[in-house]
PDB file of N, CA, C and O in Angstrom:
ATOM      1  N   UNK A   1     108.585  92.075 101.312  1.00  0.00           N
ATOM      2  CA  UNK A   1     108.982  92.208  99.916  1.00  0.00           C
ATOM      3  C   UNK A   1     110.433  92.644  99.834  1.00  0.00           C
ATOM      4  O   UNK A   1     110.853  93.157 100.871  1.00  0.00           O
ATOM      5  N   UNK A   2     110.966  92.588  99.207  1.00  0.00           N
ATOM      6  CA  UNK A   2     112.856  92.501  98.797  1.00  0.00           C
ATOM      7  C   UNK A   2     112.519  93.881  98.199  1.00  0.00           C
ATOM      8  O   UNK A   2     111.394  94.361  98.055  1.00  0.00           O
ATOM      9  N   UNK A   3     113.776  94.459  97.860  1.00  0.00           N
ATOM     10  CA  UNK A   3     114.221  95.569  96.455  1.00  0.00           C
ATOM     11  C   UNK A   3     114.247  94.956  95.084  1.00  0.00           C
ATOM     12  O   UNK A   3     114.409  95.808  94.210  1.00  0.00           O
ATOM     13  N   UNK A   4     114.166  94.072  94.767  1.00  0.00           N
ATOM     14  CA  UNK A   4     114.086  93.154  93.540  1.00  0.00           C
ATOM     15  C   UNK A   4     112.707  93.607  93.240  1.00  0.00           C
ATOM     16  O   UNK A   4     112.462  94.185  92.181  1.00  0.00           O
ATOM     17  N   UNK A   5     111.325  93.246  94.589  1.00  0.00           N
ATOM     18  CA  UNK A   5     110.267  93.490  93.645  1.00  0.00           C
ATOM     19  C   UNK A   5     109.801  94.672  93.913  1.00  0.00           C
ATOM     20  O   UNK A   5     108.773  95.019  93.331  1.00  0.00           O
ATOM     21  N   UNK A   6     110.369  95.473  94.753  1.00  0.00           N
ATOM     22  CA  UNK A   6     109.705  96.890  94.776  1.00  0.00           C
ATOM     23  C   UNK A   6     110.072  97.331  93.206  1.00  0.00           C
ATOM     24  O   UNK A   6     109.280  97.800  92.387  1.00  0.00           O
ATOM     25  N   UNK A   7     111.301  97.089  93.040  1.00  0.00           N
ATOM     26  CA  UNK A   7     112.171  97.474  91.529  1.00  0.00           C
ATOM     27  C   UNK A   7     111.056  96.683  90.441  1.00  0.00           C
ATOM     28  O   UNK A   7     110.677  97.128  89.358  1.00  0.00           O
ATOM     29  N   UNK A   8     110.878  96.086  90.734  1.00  0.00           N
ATOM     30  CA  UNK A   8     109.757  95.364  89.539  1.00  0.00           C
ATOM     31  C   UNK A   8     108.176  96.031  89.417  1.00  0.00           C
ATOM     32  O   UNK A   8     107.480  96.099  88.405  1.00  0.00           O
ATOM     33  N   UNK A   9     107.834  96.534  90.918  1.00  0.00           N
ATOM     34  CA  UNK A   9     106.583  96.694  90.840  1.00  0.00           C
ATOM     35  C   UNK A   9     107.046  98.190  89.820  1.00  0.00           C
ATOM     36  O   UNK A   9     106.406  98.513  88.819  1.00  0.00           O
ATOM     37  N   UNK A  10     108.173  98.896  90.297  1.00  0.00           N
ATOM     38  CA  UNK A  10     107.956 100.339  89.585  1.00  0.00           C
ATOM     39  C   UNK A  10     107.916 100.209  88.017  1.00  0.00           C
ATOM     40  O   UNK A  10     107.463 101.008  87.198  1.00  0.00           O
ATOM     41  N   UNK A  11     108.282  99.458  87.896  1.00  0.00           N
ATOM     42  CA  UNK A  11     109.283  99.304  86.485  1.00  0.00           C
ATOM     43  C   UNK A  11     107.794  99.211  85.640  1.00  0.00           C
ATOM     44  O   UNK A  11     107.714  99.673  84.502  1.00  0.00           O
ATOM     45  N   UNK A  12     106.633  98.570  86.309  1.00  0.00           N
ATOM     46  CA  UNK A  12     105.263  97.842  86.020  1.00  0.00           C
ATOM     47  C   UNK A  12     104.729  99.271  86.292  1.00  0.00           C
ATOM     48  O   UNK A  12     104.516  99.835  85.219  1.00  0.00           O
ATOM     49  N   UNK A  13     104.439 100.054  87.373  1.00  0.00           N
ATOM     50  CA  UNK A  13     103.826 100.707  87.354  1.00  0.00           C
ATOM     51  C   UNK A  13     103.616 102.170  87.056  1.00  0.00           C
ATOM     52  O   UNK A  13     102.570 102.805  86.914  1.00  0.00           O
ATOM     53  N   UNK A  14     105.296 102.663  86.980  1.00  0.00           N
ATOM     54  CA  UNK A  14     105.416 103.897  86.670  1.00  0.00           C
ATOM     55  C   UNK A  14     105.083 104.267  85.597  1.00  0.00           C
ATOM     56  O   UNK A  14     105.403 105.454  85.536  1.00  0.00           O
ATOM     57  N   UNK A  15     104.446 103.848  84.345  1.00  0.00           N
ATOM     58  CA  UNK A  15     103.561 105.180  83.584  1.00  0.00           C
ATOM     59  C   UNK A  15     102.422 105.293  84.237  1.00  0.00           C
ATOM     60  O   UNK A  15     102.029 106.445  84.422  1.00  0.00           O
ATOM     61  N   UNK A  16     101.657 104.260  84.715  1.00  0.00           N
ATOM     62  CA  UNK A  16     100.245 104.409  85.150  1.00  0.00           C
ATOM     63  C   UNK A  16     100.507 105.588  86.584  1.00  0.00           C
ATOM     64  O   UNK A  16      99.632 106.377  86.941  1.00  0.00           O
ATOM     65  N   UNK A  17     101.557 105.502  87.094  1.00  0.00           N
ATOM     66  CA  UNK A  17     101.373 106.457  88.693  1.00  0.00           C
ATOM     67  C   UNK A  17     101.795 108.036  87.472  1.00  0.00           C
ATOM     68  O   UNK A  17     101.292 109.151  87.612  1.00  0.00           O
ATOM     69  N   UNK A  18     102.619 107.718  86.581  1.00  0.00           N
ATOM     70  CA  UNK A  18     102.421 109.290  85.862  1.00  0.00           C
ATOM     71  C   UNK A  18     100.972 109.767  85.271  1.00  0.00           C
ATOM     72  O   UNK A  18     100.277 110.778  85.367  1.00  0.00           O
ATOM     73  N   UNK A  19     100.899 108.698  84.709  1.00  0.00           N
ATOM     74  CA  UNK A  19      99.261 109.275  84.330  1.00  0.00           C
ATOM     75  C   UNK A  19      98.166 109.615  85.240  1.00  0.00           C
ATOM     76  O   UNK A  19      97.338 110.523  85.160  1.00  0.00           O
ATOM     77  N   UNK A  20      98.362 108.517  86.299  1.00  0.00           N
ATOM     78  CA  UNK A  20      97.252 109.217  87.286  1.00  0.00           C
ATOM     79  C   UNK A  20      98.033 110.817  87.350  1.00  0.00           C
ATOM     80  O   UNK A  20      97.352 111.727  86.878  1.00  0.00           O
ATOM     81  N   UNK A  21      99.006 111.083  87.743  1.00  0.00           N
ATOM     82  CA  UNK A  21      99.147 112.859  88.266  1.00  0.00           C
ATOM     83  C   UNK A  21      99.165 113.513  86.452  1.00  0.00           C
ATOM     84  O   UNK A  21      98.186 114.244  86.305  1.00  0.00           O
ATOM     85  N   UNK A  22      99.640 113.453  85.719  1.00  0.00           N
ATOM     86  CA  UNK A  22      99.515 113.452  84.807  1.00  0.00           C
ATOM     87  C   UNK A  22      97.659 113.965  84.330  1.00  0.00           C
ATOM     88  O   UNK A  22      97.575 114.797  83.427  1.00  0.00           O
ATOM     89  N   UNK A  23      96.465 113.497  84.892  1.00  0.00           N
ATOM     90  CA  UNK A  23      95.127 113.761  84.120  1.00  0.00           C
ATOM     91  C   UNK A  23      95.074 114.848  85.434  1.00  0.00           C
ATOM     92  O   UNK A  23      94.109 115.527  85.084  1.00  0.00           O
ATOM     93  N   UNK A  24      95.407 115.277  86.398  1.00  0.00           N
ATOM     94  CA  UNK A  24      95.445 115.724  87.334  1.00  0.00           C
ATOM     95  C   UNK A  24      95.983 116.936  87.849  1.00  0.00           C
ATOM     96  O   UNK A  24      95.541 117.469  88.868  1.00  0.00           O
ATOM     97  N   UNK A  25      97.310 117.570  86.898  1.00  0.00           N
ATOM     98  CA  UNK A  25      97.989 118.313  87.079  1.00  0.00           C
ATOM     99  C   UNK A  25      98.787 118.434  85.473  1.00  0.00           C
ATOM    100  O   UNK A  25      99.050 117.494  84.723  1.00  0.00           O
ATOM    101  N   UNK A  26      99.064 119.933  85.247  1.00  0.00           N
ATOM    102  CA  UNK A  26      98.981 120.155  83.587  1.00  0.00           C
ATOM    103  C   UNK A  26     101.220 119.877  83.713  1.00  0.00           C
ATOM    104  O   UNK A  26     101.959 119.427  82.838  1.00  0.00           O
ATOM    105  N   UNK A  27     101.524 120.289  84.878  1.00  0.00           N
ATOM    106  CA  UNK A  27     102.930 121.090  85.699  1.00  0.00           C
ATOM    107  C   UNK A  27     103.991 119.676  85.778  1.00  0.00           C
ATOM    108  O   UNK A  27     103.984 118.889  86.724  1.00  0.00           O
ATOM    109  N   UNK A  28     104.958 119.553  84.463  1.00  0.00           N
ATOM    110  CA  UNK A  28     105.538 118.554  84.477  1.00  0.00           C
ATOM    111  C   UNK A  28     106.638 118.610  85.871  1.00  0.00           C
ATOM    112  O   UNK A  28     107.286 117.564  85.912  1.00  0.00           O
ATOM    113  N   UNK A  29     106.920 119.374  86.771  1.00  0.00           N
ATOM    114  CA  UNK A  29     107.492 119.821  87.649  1.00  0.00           C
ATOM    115  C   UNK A  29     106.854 118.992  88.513  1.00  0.00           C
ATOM    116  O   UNK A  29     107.504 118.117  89.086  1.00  0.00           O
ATOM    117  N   UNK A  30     105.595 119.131  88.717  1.00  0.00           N
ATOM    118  CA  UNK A  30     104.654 118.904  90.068  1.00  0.00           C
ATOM    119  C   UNK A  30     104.230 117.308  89.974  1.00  0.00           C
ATOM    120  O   UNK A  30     104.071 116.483  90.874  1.00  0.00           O
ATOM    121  N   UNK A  31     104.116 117.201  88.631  1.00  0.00           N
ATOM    122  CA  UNK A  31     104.414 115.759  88.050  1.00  0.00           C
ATOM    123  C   UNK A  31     105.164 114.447  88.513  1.00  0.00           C
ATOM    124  O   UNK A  31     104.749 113.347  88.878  1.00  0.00           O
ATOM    125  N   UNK A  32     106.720 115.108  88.323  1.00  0.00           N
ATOM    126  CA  UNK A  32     107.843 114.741  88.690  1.00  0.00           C
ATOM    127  C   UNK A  32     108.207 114.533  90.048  1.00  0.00           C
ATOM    128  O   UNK A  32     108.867 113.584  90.471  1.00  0.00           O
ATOM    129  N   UNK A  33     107.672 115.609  90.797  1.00  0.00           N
ATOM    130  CA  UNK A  33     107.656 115.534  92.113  1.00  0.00           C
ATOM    131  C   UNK A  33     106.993 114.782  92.768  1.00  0.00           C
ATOM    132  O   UNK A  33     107.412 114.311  93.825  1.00  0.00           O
ATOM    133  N   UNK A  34     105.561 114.458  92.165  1.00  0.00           N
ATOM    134  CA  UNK A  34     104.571 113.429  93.084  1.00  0.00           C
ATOM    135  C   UNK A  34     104.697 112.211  92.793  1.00  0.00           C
ATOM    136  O   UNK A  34     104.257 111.381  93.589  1.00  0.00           O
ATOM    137  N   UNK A  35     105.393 111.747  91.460  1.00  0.00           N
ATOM    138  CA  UNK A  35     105.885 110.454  91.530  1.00  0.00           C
ATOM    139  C   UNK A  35     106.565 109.984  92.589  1.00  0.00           C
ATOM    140  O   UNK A  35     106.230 109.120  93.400  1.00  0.00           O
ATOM    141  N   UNK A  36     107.966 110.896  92.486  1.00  0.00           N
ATOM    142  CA  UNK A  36     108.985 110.916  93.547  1.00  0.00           C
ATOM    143  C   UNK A  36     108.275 110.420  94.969  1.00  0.00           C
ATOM    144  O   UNK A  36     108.422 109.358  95.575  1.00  0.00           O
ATOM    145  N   UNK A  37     107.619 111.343  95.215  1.00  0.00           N
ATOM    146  CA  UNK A  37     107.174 110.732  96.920  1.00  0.00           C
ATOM    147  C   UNK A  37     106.060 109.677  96.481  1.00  0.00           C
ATOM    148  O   UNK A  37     105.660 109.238  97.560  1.00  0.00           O
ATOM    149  N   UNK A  38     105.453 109.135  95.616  1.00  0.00           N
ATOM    150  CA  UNK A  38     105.049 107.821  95.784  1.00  0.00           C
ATOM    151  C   UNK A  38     105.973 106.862  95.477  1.00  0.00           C
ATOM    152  O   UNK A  38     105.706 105.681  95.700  1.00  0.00           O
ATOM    153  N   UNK A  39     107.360 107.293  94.846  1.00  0.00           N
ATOM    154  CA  UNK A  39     108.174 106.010  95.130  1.00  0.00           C
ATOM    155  C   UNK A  39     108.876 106.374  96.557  1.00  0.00           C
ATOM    156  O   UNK A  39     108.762 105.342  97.220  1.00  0.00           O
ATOM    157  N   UNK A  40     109.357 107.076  97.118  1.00  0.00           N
ATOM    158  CA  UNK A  40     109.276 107.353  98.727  1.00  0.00           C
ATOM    159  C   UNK A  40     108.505 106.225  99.233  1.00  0.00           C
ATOM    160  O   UNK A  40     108.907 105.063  99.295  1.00  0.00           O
ATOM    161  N   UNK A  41     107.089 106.769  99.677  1.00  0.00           N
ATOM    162  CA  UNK A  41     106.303 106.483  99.913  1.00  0.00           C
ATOM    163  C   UNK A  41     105.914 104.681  99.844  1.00  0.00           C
ATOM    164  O   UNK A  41     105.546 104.052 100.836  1.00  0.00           O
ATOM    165  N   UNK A  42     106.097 104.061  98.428  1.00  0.00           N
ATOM    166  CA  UNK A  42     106.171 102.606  98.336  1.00  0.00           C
ATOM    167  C   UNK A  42     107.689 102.470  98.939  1.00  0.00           C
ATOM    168  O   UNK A  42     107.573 101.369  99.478  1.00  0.00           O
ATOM    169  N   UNK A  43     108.556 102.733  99.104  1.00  0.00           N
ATOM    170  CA  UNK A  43     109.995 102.009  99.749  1.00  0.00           C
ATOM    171  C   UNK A  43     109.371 101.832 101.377  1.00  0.00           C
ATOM    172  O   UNK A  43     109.513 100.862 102.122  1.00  0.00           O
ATOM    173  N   UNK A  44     108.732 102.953 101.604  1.00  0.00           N
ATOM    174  CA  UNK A  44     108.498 102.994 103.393  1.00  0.00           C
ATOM    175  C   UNK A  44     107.306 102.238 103.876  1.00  0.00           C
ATOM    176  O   UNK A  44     107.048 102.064 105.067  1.00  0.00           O
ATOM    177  N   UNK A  45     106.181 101.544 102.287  1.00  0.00           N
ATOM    178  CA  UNK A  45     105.247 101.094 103.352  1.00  0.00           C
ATOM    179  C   UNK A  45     105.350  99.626 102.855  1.00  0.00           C
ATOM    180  O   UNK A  45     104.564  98.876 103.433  1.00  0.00           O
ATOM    181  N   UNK A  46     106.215  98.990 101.823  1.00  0.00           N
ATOM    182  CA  UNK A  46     106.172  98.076 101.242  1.00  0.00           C
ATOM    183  C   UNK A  46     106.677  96.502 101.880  1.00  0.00           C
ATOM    184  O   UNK A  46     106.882  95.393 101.387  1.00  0.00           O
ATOM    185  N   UNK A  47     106.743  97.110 103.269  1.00  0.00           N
ATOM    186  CA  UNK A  47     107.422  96.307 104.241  1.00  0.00           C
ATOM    187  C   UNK A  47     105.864  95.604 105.014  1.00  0.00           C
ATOM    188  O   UNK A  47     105.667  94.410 105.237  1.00  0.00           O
ATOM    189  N   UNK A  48     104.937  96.729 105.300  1.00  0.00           N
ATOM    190  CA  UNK A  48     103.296  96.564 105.230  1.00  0.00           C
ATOM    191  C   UNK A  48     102.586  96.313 104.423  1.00  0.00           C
ATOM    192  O   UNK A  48     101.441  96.362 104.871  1.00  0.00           O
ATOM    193  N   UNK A  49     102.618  96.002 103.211  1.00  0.00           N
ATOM    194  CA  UNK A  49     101.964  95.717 102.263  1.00  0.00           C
ATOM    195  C   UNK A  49     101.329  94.474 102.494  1.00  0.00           C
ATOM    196  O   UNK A  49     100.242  94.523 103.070  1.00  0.00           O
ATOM    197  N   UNK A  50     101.794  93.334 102.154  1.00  0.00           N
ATOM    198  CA  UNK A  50     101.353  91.750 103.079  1.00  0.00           C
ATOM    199  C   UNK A  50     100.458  91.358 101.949  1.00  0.00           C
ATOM    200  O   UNK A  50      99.839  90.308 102.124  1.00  0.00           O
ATOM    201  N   UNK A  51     100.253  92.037 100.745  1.00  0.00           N
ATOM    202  CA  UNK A  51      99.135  91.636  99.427  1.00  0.00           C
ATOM    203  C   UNK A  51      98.200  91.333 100.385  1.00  0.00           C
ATOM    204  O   UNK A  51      98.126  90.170 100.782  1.00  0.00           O
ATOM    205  N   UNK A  52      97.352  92.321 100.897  1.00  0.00           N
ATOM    206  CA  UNK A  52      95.949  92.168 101.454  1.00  0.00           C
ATOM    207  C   UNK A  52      94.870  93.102 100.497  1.00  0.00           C
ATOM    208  O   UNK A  52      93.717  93.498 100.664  1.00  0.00           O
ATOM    209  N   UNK A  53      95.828  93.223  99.465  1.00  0.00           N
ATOM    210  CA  UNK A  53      95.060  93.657  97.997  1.00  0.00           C
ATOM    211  C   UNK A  53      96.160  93.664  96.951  1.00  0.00           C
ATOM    212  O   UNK A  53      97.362  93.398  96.918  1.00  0.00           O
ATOM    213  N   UNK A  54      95.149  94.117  96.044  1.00  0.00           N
ATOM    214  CA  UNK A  54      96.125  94.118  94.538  1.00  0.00           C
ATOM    215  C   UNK A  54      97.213  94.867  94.551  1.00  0.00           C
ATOM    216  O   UNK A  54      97.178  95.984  95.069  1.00  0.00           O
ATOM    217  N   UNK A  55      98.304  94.388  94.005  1.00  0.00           N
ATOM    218  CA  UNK A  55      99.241  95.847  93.681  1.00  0.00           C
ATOM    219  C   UNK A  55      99.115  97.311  93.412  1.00  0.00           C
ATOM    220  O   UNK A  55      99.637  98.368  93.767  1.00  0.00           O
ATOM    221  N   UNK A  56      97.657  96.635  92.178  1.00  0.00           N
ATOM    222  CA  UNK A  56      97.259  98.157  91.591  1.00  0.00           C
ATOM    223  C   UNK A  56      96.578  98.770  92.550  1.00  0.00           C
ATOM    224  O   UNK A  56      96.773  99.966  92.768  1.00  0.00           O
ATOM    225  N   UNK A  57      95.601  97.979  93.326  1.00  0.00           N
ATOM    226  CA  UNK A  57      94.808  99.020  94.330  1.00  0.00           C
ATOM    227  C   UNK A  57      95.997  99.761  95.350  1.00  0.00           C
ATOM    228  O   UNK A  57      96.131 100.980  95.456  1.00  0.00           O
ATOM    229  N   UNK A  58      96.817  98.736  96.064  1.00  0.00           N
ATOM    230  CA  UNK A  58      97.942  99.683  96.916  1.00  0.00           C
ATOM    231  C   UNK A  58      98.697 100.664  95.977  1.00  0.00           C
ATOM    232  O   UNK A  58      99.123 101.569  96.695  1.00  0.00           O
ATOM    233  N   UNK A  59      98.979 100.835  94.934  1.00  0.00           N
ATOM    234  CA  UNK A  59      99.199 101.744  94.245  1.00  0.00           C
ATOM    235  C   UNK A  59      99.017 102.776  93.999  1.00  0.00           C
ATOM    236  O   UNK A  59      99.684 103.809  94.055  1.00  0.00           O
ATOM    237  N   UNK A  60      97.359 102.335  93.483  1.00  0.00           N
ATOM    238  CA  UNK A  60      96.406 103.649  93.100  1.00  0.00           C
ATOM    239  C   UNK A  60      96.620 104.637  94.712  1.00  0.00           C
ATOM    240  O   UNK A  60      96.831 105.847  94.793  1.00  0.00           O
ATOM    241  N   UNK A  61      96.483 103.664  95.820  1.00  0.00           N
ATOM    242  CA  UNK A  61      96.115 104.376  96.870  1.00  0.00           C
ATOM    243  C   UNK A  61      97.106 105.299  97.397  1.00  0.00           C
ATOM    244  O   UNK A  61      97.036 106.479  97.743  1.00  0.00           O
ATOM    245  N   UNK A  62      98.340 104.181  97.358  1.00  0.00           N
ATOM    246  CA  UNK A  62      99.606 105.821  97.192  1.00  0.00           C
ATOM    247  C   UNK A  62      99.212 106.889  96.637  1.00  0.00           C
ATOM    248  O   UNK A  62      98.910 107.891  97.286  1.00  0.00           O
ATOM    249  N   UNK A  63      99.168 106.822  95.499  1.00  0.00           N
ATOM    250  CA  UNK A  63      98.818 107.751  94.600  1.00  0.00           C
ATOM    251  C   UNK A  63      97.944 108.857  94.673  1.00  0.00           C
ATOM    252  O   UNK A  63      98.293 109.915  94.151  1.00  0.00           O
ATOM    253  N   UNK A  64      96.417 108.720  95.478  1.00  0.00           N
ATOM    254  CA  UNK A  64      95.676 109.286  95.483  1.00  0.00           C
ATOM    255  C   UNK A  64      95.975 109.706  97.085  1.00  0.00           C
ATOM    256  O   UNK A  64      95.743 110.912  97.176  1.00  0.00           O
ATOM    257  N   UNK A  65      96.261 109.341  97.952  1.00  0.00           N
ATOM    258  CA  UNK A  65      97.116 110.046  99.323  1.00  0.00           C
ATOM    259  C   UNK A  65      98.502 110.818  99.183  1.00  0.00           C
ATOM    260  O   UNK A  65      99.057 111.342 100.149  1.00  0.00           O
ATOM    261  N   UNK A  66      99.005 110.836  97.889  1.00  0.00           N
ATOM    262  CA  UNK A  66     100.143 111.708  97.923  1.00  0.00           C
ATOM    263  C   UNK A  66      99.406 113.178  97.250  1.00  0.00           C
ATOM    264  O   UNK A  66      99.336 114.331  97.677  1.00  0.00           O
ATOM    265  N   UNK A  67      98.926 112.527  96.034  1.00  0.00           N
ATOM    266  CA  UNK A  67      97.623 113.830  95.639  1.00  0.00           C
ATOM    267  C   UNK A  67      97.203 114.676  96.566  1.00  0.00           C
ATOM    268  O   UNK A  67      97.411 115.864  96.813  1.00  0.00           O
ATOM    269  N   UNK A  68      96.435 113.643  97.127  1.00  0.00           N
ATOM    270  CA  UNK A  68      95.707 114.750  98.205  1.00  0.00           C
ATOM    271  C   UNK A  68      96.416 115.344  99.267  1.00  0.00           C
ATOM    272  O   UNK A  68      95.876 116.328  99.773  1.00  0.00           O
ATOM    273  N   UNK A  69      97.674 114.920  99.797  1.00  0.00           N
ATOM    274  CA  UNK A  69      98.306 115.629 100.669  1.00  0.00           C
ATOM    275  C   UNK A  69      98.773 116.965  99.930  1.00  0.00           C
ATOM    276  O   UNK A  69      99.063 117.964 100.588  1.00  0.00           O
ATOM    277  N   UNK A  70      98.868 116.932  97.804  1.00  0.00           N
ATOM    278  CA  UNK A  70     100.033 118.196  97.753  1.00  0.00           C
ATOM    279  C   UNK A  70      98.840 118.691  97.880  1.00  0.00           C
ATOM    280  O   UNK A  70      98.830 119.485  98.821  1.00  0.00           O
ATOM    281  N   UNK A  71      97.339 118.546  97.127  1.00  0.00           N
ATOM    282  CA  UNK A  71      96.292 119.470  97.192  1.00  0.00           C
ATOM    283  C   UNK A  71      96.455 120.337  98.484  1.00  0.00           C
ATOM    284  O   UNK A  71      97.194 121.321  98.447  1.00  0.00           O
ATOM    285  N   UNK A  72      95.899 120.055  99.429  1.00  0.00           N
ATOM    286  CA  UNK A  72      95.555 119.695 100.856  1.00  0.00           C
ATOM    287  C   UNK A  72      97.013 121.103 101.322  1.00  0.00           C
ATOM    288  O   UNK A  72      96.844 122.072 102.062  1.00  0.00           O
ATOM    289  N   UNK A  73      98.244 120.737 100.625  1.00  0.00           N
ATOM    290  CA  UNK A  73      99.215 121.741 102.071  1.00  0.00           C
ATOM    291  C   UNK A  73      99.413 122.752 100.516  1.00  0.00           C
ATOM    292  O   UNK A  73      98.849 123.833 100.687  1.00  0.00           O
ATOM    293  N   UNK A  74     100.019 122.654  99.192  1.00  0.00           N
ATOM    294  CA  UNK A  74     100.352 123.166  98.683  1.00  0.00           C
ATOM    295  C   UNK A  74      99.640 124.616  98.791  1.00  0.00           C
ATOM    296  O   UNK A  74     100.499 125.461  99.041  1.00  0.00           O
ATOM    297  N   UNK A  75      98.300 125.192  98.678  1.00  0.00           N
ATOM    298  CA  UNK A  75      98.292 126.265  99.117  1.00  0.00           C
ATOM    299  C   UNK A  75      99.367 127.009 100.203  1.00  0.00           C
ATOM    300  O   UNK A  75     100.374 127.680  99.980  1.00  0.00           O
ATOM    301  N   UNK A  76      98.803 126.655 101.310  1.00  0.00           N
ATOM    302  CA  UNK A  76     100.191 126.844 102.663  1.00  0.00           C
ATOM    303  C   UNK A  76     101.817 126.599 102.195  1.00  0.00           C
ATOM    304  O   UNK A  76     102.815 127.310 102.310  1.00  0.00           O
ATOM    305  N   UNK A  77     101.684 125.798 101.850  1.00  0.00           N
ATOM    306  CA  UNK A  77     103.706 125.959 101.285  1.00  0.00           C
ATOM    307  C   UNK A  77     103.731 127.516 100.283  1.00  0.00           C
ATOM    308  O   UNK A  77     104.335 128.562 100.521  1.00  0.00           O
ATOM    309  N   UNK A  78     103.072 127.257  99.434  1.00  0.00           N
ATOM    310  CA  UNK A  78     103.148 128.552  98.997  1.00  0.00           C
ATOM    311  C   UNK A  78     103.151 129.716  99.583  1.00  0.00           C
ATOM    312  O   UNK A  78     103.926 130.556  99.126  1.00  0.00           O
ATOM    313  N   UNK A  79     102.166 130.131 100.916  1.00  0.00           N
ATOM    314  CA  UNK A  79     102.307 130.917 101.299  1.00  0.00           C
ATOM    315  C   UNK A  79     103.157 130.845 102.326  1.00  0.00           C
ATOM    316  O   UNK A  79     103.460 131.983 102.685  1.00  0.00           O
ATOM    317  N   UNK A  80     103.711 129.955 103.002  1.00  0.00           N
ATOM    318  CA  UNK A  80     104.918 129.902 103.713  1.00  0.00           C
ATOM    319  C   UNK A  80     106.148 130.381 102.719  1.00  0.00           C
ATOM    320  O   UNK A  80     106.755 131.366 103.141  1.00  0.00           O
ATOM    321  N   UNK A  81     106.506 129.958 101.745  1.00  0.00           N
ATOM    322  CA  UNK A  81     107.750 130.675 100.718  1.00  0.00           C
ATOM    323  C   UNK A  81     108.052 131.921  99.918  1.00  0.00           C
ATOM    324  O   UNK A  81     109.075 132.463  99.500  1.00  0.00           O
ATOM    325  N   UNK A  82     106.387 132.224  99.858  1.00  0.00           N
ATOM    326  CA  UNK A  82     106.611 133.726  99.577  1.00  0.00           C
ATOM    327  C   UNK A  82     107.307 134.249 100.954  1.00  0.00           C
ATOM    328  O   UNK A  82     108.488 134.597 100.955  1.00  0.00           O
ATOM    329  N   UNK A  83     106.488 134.283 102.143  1.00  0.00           N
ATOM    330  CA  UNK A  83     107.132 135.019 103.190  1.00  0.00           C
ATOM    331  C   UNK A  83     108.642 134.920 104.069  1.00  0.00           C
ATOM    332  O   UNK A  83     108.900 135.744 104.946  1.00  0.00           O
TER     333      UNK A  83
END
């Protein structure tokens, strides 16, 4: 896939990747941030992509693996920065 359609897929998909974190998290901060690494995230795997599914499903799936990674460490970062 080019930068033309990664740029297209976002352009298509970015309210829906806000809303997924968005029903998920109240913290327009944390919001902002997990978009961010799912557009990360689509620049680095979009080279693998190969449409061996829908856009929306590779999407959603970013989406729900960036989730679960902040779930998953954000406790621990926190307590790594207090100390």
């Amino acid at each position: 896939m080019s930068d033309d359609q990664l740029t297209r897929i976002l352009f298509e998909y970015r309210p829906k990747i806000r809303g997924f974190f968005a029903r998920r998290t109240s913290n327009d901060q944390d919001i902002e941030d997990l978009c961010s690494e799912v557009v990360v995230a689509m620049a680095d795997g979009i080279s693998r992509f190969g449409h061996r599914s829908s856009t929306s499903t590779w999407v959603y799936a970013i989406c729900r693996n960036v989730y679960s990674h902040h779930v998953y460490y954000r406790p621990r970062d926190r307590k790594i920065a207090e100390e």
